[in-house]
C-alpha positions as CSV (number, residue, x, y, z in Angstrom):
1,X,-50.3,-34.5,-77.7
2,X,-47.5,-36.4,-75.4
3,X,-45.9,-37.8,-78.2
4,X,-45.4,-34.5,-79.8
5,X,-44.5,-32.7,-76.7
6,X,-42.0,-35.9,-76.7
7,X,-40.2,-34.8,-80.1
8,X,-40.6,-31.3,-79.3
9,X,-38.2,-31.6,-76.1
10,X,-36.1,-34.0,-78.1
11,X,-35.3,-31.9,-80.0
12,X,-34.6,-28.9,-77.7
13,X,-32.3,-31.4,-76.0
14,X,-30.2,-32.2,-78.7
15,X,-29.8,-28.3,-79.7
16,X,-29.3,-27.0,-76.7
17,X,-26.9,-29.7,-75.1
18,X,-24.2,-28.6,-77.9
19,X,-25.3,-25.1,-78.5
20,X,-23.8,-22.9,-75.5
21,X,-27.9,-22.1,-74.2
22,X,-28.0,-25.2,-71.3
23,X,-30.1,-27.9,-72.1
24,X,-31.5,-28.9,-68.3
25,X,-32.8,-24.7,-68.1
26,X,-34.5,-25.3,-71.8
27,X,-35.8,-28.4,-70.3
28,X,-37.4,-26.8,-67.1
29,X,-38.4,-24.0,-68.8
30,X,-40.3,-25.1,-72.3
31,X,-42.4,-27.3,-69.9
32,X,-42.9,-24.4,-67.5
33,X,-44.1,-21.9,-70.2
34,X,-46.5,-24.3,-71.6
35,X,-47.6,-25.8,-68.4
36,X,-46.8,-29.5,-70.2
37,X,-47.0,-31.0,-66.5
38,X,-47.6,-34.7,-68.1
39,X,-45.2,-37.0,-65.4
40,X,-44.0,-39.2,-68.1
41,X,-41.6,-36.0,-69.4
42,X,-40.1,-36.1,-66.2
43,X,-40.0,-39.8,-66.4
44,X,-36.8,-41.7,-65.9
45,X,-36.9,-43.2,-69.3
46,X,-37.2,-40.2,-70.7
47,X,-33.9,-39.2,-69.4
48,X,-32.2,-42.0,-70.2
49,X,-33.4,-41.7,-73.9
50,X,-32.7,-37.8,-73.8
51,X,-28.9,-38.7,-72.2
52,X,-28.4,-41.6,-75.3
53,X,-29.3,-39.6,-77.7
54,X,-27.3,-37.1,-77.6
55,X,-24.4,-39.1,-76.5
56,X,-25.0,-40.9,-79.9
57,X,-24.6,-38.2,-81.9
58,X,-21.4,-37.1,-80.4
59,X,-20.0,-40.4,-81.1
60,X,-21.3,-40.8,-84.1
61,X,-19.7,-37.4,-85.6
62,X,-16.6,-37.8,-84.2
63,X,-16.3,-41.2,-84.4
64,X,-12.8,-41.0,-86.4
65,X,-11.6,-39.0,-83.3
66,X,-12.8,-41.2,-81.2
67,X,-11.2,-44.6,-83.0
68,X,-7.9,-42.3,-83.5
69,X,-7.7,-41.4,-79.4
70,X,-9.0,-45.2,-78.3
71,X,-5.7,-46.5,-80.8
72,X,-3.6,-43.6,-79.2
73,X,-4.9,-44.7,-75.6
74,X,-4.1,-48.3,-75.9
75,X,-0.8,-47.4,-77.4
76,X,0.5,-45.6,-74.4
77,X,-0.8,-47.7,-71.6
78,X,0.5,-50.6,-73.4
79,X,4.1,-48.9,-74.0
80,X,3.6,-47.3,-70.9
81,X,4.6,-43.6,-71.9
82,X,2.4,-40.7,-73.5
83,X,6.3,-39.3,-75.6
84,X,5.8,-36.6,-77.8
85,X,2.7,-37.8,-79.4
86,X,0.2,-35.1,-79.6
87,X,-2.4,-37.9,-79.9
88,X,-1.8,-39.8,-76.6
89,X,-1.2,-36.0,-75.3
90,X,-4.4,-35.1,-76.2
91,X,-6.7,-37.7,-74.6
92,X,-5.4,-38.1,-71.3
93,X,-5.6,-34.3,-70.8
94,X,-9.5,-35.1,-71.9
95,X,-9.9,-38.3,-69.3
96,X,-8.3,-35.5,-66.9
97,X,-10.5,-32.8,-67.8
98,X,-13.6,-34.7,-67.2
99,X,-12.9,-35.7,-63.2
100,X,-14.1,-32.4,-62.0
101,X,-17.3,-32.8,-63.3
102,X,-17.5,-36.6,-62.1
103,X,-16.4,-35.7,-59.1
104,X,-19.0,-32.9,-58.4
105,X,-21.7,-34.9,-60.4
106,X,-21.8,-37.4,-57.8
107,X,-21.7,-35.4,-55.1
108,X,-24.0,-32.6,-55.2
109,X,-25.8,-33.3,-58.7
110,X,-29.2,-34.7,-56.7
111,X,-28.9,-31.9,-54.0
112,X,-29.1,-29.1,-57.0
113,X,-31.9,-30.9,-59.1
114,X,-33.9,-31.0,-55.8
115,X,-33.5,-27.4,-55.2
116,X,-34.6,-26.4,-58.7
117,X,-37.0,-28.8,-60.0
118,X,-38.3,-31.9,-58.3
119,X,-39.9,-34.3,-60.6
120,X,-43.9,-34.2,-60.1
121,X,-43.7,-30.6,-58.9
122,X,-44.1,-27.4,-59.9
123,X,-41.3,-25.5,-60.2
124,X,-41.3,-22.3,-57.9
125,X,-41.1,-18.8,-59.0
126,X,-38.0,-18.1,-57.3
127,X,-36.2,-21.4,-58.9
128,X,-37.2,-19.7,-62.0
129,X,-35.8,-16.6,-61.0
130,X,-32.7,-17.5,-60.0
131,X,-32.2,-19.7,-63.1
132,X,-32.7,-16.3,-65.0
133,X,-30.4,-14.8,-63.5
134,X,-27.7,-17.4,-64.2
135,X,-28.5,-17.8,-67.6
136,X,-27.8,-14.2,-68.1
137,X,-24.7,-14.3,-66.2
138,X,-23.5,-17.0,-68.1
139,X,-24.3,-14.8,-71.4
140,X,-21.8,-12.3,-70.1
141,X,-19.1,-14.4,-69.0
142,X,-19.3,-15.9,-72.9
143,X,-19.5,-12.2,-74.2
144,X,-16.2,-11.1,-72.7
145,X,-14.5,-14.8,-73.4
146,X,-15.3,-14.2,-77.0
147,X,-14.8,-10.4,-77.3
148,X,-11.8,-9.9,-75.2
149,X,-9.5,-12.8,-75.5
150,X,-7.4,-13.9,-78.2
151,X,-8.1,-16.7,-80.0
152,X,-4.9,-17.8,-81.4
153,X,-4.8,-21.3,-80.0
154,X,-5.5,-24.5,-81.5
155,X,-6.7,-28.0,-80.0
156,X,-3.8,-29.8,-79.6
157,X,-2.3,-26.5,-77.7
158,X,-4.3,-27.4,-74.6
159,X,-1.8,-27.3,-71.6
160,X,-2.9,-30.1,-68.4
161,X,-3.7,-26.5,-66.4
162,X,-5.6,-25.7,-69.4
163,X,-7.6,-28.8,-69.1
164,X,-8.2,-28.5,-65.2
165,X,-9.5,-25.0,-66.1
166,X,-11.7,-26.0,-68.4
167,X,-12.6,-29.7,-66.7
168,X,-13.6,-27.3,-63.7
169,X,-15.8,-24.9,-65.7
170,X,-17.6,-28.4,-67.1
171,X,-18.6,-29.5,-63.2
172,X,-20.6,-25.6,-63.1
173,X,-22.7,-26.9,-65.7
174,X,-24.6,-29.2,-62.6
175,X,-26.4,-25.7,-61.9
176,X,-29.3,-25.1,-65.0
177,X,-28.8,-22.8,-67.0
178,X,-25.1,-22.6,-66.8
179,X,-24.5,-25.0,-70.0
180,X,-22.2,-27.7,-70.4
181,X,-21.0,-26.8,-73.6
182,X,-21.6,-23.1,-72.8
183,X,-19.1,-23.4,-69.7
184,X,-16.3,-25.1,-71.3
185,X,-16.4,-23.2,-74.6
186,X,-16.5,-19.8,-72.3
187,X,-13.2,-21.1,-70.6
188,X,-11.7,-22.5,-73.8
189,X,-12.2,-18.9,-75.6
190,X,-11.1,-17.6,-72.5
191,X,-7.9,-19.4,-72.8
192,X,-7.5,-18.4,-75.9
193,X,-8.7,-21.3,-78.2
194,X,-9.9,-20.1,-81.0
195,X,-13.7,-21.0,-81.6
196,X,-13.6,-23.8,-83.6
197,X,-11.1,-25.6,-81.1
198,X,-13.0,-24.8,-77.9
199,X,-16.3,-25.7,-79.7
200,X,-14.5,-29.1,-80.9
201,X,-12.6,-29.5,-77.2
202,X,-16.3,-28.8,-75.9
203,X,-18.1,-31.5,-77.8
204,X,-15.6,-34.4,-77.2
205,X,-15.3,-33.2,-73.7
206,X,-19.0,-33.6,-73.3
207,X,-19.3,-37.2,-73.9
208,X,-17.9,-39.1,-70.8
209,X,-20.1,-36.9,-68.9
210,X,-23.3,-37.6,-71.0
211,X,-22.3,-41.1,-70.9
212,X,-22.1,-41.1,-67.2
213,X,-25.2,-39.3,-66.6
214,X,-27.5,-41.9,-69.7
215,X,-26.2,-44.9,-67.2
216,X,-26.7,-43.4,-63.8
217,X,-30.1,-42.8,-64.7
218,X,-30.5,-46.4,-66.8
219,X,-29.8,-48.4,-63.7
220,X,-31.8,-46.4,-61.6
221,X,-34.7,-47.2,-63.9
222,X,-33.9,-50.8,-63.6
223,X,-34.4,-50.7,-60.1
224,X,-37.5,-48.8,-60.6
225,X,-38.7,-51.3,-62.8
226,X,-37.7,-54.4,-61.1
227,X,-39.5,-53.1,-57.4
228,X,-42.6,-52.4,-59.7
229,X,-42.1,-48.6,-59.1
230,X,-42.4,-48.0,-62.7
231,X,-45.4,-47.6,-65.5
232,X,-44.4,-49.4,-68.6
233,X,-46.4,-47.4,-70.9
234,X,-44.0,-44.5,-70.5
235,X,-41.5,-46.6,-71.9
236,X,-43.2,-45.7,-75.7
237,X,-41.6,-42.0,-74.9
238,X,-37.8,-43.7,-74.9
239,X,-37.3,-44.0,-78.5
240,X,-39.5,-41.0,-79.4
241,X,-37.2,-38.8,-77.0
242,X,-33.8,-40.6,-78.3
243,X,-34.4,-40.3,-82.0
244,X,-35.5,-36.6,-81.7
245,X,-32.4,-36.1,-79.8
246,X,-29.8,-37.9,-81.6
247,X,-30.9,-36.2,-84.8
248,X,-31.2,-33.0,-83.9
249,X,-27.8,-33.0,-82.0
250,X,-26.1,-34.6,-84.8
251,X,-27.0,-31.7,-87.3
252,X,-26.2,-29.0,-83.9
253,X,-22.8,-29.9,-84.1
254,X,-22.4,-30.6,-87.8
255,X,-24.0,-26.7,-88.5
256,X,-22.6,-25.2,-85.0
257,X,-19.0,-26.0,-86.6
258,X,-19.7,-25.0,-89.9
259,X,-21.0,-21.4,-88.3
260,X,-18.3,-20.4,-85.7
261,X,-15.8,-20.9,-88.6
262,X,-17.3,-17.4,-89.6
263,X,-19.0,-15.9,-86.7
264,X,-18.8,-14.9,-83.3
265,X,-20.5,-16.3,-80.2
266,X,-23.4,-13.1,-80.2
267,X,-26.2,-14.6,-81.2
268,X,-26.1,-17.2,-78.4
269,X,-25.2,-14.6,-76.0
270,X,-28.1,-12.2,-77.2
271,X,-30.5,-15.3,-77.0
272,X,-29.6,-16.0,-73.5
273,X,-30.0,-12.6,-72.0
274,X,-33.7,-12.3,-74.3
275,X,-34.5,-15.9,-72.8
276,X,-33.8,-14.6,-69.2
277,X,-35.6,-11.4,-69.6
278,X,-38.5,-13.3,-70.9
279,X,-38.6,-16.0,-68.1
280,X,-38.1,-13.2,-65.2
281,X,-41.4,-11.7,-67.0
282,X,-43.1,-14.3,-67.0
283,X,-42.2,-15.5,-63.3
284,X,-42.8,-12.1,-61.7
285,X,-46.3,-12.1,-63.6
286,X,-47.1,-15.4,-62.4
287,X,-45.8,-14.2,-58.9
């Protein structure tokens, strides 16, 4: 029953990570519906195979991109200019982009987790509340980004105030249920990237972070492991919880793309508001 509870939140990882929903409030919640209160899922090694997972697939689908911005990248520092190339343009408004979200990751990102869910713990009824409530306001915010702006722009139109903006929307995502890629594709429509872009901007955006966060979380279980903190047999959940990840966030952003190219950003937004409906039900039942 672990393992499958293993796949199942594999898989909701690598959805929601890249669909705008917020994977660490699909993550809190799936568990706290079910009442799956096995440790091991709140295991560090099950973080760390949820973070590289997901991180894989990103590179993996982009990895063109990624080999056509690491050429660009060396090319500049070694000339040392960025010139009219849209290229070298391009990825140093991304490095830029993601410091807000380093910055506030490593400053506050313990202090939030503790406040909403602390490993080993149920999560409280207001915690739940509150995360509602954010998921719903975040479901707004992405209503009016993608019914009231225009969407005219394309990727390589990002401005460096553009890439602040959105670099600053990506550090909100430390609160669950805000969503990384729901954040930064809410202040890319916003902006006036059309969907595709600010879903595209969104994805490659998302992996220094992911990166960051699969490390953070790796060394730490190191050290766990090495004091003798740490229970081996958990360590059968890693590649259960990356390959359920890294498979179902490589198809995510594979379909995702494919879809905004002829829809709108409703059914995400509908979704969120019927998720926090459903999880103030519950909570005030439970209450």
């Amino acid at each position: 029953m672990l393992i499958l509870q293993a796949i199942i939140l594999g898989i909701i990882q690598g959805l929601t990570e890249f669909m705008p929903l917020s994977s660490s409030a699909h993550l809190i919640i799936v568990p706290w519906l079910f009442g799956w209160n096995d440790p091991a899922l709140t295991s560090l090694s099950f973080d760390v195979a949820l973070h590289f997972g997901t991180l894989l697939a990103v590179l993996v689908f982009f990895a063109t991109d990624w080999l056509s911005m690491g050429a660009a990248a060396v090319a500049s520092i070694r000339e040392r200019k960025i010139g009219l190339d849209p290229e070298r343009r391009f990825v140093w408004l991304l490095v830029i982009a993601t410091i807000p979200g380093v910055i506030v990751g490593a400053a506050a990102e313990s202090k939030i987790e503790a406040l909403f869910h602390e490993p080993g713990h149920p999560i409280s009824i207001s915690a739940m509340v509150v995360m509602a409530a954010i998921i719903a306001l975040m479901g707004l915010a992405l209503f009016l980004a993608d019914q009231k702006a225009r969407h005219d722009r394309g990727l390589y139109s990002i401005s460096l105030k553009d890439a602040i903006i959105i670099g600053c929307a990506q550090a909100l995502a430390i609160f669950p249920g805000v969503s990384r890629s729901g954040s930064t594709i809410t202040a890319g429509l916003a902006l006036g990237l059309d969907r595709g872009s600010a879903t595209r901007y969104s994805f490659l955006l998302s992996a220094p972070i992911v990166a960051g966060a699969g490390f953070i979380s790796l060394l730490k279980l190191i050290g766990q492991i090495k004091s003798g903190l740490y229970v081996p047999a958990e360590l059968v959940l890693f590649p259960i919880g990356f390959i359920s990840a890294a498979l179902s966030g490589f198809l995510c952003i594979k379909y995702l793309l494919r879809y905004l190219q002829h829809h709108s950003m409703g059914i995400f937004v509908y979704y969120r508001w019927a998720l926090a409906a459903l999880v103030i039900a519950i909570a005030v039942s439970r209450g």
